[in-house]
C-alpha positions as CSV (number, residue, x, y, z in Angstrom):
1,X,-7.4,11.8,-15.9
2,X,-4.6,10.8,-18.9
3,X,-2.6,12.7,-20.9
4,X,-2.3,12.9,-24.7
5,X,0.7,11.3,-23.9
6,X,-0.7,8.0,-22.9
7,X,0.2,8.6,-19.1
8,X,-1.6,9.6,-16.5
9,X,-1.8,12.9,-15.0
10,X,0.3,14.4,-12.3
11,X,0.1,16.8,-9.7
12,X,3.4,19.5,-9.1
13,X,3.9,21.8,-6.6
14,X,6.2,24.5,-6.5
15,X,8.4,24.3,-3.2
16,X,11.0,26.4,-4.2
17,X,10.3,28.9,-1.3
18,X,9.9,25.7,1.4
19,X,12.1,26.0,3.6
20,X,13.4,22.2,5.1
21,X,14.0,23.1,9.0
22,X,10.8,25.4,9.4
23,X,8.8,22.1,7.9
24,X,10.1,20.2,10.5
25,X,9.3,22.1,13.3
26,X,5.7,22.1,11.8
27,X,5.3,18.9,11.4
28,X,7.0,17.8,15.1
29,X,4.1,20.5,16.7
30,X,1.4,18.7,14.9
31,X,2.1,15.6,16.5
32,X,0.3,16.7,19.6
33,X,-2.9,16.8,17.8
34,X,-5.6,14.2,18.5
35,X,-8.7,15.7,16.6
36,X,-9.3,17.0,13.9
37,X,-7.2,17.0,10.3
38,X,-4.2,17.2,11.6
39,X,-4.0,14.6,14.1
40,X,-4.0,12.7,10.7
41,X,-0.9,11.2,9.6
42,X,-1.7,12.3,6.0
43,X,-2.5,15.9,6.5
44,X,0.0,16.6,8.8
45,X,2.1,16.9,6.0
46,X,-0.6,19.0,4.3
47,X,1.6,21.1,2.8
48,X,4.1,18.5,0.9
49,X,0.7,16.6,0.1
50,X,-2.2,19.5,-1.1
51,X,-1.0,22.8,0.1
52,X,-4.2,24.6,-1.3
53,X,-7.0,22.6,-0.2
54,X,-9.3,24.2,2.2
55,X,-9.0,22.5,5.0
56,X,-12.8,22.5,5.6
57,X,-13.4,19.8,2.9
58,X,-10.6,17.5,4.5
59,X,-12.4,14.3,4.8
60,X,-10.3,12.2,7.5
61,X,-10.3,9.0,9.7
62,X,-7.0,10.3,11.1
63,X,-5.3,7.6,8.6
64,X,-1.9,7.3,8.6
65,X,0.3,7.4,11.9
66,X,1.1,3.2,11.5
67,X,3.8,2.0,12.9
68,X,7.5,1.6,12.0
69,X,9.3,-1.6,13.8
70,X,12.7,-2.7,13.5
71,X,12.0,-5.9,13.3
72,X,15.2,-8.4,13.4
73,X,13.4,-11.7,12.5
74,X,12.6,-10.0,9.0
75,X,16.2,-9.4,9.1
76,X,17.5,-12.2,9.3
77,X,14.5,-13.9,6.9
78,X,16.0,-11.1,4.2
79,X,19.6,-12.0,5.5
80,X,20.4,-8.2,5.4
81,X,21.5,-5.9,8.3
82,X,18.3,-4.1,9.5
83,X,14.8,-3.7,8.1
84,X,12.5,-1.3,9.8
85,X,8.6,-2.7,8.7
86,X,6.1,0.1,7.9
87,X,2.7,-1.7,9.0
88,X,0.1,0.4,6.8
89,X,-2.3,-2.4,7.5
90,X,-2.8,-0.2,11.0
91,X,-4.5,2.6,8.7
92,X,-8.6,2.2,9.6
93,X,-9.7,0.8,6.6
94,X,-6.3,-1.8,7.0
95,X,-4.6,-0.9,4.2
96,X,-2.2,1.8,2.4
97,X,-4.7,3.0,0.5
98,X,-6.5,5.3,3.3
99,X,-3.5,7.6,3.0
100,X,-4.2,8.6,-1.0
101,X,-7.9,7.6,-0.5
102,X,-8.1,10.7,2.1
103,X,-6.7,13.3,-0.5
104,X,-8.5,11.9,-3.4
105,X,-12.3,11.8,-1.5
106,X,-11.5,15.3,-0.1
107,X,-10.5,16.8,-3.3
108,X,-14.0,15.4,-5.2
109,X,-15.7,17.2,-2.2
110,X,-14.1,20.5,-2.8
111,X,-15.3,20.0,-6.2
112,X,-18.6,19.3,-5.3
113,X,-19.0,15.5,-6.9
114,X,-21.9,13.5,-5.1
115,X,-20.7,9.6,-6.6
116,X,-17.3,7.8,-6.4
117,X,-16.0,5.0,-8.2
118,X,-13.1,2.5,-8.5
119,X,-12.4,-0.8,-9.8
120,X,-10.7,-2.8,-7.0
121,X,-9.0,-5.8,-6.1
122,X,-10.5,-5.3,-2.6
123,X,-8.6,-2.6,-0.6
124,X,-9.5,0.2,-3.2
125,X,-13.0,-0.9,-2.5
126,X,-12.9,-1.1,1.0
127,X,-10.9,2.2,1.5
128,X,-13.2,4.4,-0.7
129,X,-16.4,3.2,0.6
130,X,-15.3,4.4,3.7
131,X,-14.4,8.1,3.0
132,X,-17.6,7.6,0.6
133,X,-19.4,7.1,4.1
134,X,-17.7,9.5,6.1
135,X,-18.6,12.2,3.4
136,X,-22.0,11.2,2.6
137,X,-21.5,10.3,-1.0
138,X,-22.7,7.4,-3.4
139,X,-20.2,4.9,-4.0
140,X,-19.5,2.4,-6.8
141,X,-17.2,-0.3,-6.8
142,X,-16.4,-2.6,-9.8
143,X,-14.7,-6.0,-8.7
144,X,-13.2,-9.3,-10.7
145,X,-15.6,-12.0,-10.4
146,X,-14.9,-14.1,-7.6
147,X,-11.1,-13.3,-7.1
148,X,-11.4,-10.2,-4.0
149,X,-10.7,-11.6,-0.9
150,X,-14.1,-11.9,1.6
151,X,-12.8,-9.4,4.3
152,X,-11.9,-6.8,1.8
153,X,-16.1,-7.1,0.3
154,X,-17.0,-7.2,3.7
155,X,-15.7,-3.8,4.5
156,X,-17.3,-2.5,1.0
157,X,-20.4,-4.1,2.1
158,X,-20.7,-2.5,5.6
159,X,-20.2,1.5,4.4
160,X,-23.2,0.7,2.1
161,X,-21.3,0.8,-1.1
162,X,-22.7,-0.6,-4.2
163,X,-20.7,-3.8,-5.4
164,X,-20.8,-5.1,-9.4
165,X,-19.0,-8.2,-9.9
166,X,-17.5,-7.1,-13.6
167,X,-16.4,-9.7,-17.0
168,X,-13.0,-8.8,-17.5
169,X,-12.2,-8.2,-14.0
170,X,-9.9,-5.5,-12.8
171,X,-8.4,-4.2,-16.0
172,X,-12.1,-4.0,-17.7
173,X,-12.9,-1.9,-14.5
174,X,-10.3,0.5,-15.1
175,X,-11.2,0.6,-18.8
176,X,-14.8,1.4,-18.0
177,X,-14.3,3.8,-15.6
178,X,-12.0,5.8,-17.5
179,X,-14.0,6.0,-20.9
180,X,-17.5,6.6,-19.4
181,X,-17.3,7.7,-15.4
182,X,-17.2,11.1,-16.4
183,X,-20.3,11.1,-18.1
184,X,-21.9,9.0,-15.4
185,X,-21.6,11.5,-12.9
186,X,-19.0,9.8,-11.3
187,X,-16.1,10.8,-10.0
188,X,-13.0,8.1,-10.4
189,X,-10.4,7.2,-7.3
190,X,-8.4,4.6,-8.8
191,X,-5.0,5.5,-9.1
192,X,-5.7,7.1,-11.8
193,X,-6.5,9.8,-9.8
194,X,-3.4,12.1,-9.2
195,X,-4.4,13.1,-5.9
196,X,-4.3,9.9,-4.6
197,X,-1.1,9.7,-5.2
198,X,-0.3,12.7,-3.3
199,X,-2.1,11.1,-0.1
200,X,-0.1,8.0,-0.4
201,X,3.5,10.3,-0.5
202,X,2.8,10.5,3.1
203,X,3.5,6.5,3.5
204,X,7.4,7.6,2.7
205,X,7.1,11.0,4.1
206,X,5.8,9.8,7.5
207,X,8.6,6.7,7.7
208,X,11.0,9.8,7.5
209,X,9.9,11.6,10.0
210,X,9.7,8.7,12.5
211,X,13.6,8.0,11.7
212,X,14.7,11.7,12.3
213,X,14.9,12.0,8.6
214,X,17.2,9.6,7.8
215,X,15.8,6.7,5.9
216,X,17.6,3.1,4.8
217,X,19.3,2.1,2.1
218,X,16.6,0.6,0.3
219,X,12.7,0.6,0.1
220,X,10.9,-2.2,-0.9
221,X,7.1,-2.6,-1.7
222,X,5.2,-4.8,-3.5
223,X,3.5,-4.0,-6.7
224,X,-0.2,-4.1,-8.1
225,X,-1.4,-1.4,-10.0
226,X,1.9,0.6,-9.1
227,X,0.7,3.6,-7.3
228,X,2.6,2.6,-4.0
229,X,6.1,2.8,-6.3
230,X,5.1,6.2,-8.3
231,X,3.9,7.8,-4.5
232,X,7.0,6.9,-2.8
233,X,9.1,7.6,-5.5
234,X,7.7,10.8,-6.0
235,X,7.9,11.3,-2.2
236,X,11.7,10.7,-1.6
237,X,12.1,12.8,-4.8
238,X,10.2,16.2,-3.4
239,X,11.8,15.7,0.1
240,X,15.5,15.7,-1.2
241,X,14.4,18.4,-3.3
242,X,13.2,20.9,-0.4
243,X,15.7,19.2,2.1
244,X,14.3,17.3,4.1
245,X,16.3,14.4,3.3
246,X,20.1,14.2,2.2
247,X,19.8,11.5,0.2
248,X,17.3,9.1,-1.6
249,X,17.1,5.4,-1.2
250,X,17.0,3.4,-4.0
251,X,13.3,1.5,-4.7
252,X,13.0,-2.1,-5.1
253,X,9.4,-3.3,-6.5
254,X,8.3,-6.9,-5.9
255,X,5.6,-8.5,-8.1
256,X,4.0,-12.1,-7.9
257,X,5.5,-14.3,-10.3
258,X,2.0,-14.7,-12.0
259,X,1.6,-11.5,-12.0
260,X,4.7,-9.5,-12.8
261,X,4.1,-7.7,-16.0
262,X,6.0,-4.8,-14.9
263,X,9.1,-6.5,-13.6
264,X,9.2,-8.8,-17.1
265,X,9.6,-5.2,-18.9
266,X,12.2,-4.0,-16.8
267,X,14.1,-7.4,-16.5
268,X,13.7,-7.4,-20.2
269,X,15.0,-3.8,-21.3
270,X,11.8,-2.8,-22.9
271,X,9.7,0.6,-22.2
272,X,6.4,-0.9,-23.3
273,X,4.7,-3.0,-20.6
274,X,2.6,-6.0,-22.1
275,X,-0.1,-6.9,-20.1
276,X,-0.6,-10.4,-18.6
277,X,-4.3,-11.6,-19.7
278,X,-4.8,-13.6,-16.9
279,X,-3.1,-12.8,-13.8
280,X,-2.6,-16.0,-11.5
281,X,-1.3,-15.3,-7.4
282,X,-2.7,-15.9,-4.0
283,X,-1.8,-12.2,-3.1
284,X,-5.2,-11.3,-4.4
285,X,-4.1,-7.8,-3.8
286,X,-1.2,-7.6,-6.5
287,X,-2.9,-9.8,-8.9
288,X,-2.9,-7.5,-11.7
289,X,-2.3,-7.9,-15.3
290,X,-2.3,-4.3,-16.4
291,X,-1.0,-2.1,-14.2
292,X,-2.3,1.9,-14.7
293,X,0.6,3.6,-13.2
294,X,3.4,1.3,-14.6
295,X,5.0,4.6,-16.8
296,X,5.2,6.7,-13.4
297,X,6.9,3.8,-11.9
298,X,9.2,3.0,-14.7
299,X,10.2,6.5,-14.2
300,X,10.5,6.3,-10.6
301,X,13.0,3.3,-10.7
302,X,15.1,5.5,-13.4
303,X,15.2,8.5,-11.0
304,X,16.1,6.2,-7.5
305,X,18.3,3.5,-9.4
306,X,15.3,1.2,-8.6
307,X,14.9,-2.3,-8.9
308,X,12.8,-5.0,-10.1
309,X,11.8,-8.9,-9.2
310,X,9.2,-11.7,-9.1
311,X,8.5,-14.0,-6.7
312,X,6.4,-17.1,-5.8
313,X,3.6,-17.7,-4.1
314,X,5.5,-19.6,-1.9
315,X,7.9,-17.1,-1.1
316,X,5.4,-14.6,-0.2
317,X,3.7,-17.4,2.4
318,X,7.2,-18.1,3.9
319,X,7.5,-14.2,4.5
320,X,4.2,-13.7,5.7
321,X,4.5,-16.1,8.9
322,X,7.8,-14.7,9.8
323,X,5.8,-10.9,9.7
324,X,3.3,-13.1,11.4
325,X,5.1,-14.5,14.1
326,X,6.1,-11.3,15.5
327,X,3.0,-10.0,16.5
328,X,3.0,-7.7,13.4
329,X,0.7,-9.6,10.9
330,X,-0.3,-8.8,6.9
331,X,-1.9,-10.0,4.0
332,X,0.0,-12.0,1.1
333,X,0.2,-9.2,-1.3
334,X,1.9,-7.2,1.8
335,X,4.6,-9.9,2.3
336,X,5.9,-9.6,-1.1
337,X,8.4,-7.3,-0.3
338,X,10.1,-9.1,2.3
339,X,9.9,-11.9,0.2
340,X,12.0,-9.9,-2.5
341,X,14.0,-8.6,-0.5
342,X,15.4,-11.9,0.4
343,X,15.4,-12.5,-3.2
344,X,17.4,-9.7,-4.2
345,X,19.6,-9.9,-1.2
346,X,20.4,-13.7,-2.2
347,X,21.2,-12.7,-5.8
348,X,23.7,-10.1,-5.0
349,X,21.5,-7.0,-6.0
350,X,20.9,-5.9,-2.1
351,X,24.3,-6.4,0.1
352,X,24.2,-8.1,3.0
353,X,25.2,-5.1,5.1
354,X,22.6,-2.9,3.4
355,X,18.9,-1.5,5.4
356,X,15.4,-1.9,4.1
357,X,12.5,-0.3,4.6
358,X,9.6,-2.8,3.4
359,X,6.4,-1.3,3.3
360,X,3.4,-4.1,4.3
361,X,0.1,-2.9,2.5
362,X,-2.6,-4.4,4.8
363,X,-3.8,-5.7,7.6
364,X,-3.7,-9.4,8.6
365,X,-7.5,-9.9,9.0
366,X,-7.9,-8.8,5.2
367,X,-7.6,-11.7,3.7
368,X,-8.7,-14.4,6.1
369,X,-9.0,-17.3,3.9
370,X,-5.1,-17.0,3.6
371,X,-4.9,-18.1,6.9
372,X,-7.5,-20.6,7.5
373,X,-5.1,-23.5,6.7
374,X,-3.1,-22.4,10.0
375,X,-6.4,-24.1,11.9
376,X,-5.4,-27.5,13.6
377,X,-7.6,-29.9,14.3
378,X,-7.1,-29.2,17.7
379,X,-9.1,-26.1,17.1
380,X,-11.8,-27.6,15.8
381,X,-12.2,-30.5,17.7
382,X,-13.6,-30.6,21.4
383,X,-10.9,-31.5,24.0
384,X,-12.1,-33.0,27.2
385,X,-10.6,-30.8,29.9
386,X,-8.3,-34.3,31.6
387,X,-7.1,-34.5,28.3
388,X,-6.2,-31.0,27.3
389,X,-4.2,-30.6,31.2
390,X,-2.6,-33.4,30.6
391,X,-1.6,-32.5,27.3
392,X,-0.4,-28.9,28.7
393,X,1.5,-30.3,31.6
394,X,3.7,-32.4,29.0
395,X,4.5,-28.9,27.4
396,X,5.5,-27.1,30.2
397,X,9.2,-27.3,31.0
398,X,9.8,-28.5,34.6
399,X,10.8,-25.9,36.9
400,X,14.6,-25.9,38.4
């Protein structure tokens, strides 16, 4: 799915007859659906996403339609004006994947393939065996040895996919997928795959239509193997284009600091990315050394005045309990981008009277060992009930 070019192949639509205001109305009457594809909050943008798919190979969990909250603790966390958090861990697999995952399965259905495949850090995995499930297909996953987090393999597990712990890990996936899948009967949804990244335009597209078409200043998301970035970008690029927006926010993508071979090239001037050989982060997500879409993305930040930066792992942590801690919830890899916002707000690059949209990737429960240190002992040790009342009525204030 590359190009002689060295880049990787791209889906264009012509929407030169689209007309902005009819769109709308389309897309406002479709919410009222509850079954079928367009109670989906992929395909109710069918026409922005794959106007020429037959809609009876549409496979669909009715991903999409997650929530958008203006959330002022992540404000203040960020210390910028407003950020509005776009929870894509509510997607059923619990992750932003479901919304390209969903285009990319349906499309290999329309084509008749029987067998899927993807290297994964674990949402990949987890997304694709599902649609693999739904659609009654075979389903291989490639996966780094030892590094995806248990709740992500536990998904892949349960919708009966099979799992092969590969040398090389992620990267060597994506190598070996791309050189032999093809003639293994195998049809490749890594994000590779361009019509996975025309399900995952809806992220961007659906955040616009929940703000009236208006969007922030700024959207920030963290970056992996950089289809979120090329997606959104691409989105925000197609809606100004047909009008649907007025005007573009720029992008901001955050990386891991032991991970961030994409934000070294940008920080650095160069156009040629050098891989990291051995990517090191907690976000187990993000923790990718060679990043497949990293041209599109380049691109992307050259066509939205787009930014770069890395954070720690520590950063990411401190972000993740304030999404926490208001009832929201994410993964590490899904916190980096409030993390960098705070970054980039503290070095000047985001003003402090700017808005943020910061996209969170998955769910909460999708990396459970990230959490486990929250246990007290408490928790785990039995409390006779005198003990525990007394211990209760100490914490409750007295009443006036």
């Amino acid at each position: 799915m590359g190009c002689e070019c060295g880049g990787l192949t791209e889906v264009r639509h012509d929407f030169r007859g689209a007309d902005a205001e009819k769109l709308k109305a389309l897309f406002d009457a479709r919410l009222m659906f509850r079954t079928g594809p367009y109670a989906s909050g992929v395909w109710r943008y069918k026409e922005l996403i794959d106007p020429v798919l037959d809609e009876a190979h549409i496979v669909t969990r009715g991903e999409g339609n997650t929530g958008l909250y203006d959330c002022g603790p992540a404000a203040r966390h960020a210390g910028v004006r407003r950020v509005w958090l776009k929870a894509q861990g509510e997607n059923p697999s619990g992750s932003f994947k479901d919304n390209g995952m969903t285009a990319a399965v349906s499309r290999g259905v329309a084509a008749g393939c029987r067998a899927v495949a993807c290297a994964s850090t674990g949402n990949t995995s987890s997304s694709l065996a599902m649609y693999a499930a739904r659609a009654g297909l075979r389903c291989v996953v490639l996966v780094p040895p030892g590094g995806v987090a248990s709740g992500k393999l536990a998904q892949t597990y349960a919708y009966g996919a099979e799992v092969y712990a590969l040398e090389g890990g992620y990267d060597a996936g994506v190598r070996l997928l791309n050189r032999y899948g093809a003639s293994l009967g195998l049809y490749v949804c890594n994000s590779v795959n361009p019509f996975r990244i025309e399900g995952q335009k809806s992220m961007i597209i659906e955040a616009a239509h929940q703000l009236g078409w208006s969007l922030p200043d700024w959207v920030v998301l963290p970056g992996g193997a950089l289809s979120n970035a090329s997606a959104v970008g691409k989105g925000l690029l197609e809606m100004k284009a047909i009008g649907l927006i007025d005007r573009v926010p720029r992008i901001a993508v955050v990386q891991a600091e032991g991970a961030s071979p994409f934000h070294r090239m940008i920080a650095s001037g160069g156009d040629t990315l050098v891989p990291e050989p051995a990517p090191r982060t907690a976000a187990s997500a993000i923790r990718i050394g060679n990043p497949p879409s990293w041209r599109k993305a380049a691109r992307v930040l050259r066509e939205t005045n787009g930014v770069t930066c890395a954070v720690s792992d520590d950063e990411i942590m401190a972000a993740k309990r304030v999404i926490d801690r208001v009832g929201i919830g994410c993964e590490p890899a899904a916190a980096a981008g409030l993390a960098g916002l705070r970054k980039l707000a503290e070095d000047g690059v985001i003003g402090r009277d700017e808005t943020a949209l910061v996209v969170l990737t998955g769910h909460l429960l999708k990396d459970p060992d990230a959490i486990r240190p929250l246990e007290t002992e408490d928790a785990r040790r039995p409390i006779p009930p005198e003990e525990l009342l007394a211990r209760l009525a100490a914490r409750t204030p007295a009443r006036a």
